[in-house]
C-alpha positions in Angstrom: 62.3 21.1 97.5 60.4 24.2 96.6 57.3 22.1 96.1 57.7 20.7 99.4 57.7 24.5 100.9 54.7 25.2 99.1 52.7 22.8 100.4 53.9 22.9 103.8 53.1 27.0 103.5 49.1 26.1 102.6 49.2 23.4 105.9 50.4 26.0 108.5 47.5 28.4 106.6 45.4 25.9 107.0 46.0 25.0 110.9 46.0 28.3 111.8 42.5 28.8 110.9 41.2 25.8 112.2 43.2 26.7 115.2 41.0 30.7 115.1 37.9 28.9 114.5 38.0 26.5 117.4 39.0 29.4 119.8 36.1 31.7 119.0 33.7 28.6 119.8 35.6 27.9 123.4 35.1 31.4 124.1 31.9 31.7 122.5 30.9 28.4 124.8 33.1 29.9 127.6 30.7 33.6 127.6 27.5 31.6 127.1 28.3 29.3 130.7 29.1 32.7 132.4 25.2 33.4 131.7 22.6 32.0 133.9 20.0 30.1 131.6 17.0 32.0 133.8 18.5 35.6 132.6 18.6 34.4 129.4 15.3 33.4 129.1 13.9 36.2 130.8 15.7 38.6 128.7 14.8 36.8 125.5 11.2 37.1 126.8 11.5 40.7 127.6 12.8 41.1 123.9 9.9 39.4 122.4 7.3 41.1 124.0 8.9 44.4 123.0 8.8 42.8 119.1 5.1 41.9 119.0 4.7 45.3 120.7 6.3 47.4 117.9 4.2 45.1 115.2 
C-alpha cells in the first residue's frame, strides 16, 4: 500500500509540472498574438540598427 502512495506522489509531481509548463506557453502564445507582427518587426529593426551602431 505504501508503495502504491509513493508512486502515485511522483505522478501528481509529475502532472503538475507538465500542467506549469503548458500554461507558460498559452500565455507565452497568448502575449505574442496581442502583438502586431508590423511592431514587432519594426522594433526588432530599430534594435538592430542600434547593435551595429554600438559595434
Amino acid at each position: 500500500m505504501e508503495n502504491n502512495e509513493k508512486d502515485n506522489f511522483w505522478l501528481y509531481i509529475g502532472g503538475i509540472i507538465v500542467i506549469a509548463v503548458g500554461l507558460v506557453f498559452m500565455l507565452k502564445g497568448r502575449e505574442m498574438e496581442s502583438v502586431p507582427y508590423d511592431a514587432y518587426s519594426q522594433t526588432k529593426a530599430e534594435v538592430e540598427k542600434q547593435i551595429s551602431k554600438a559595434k
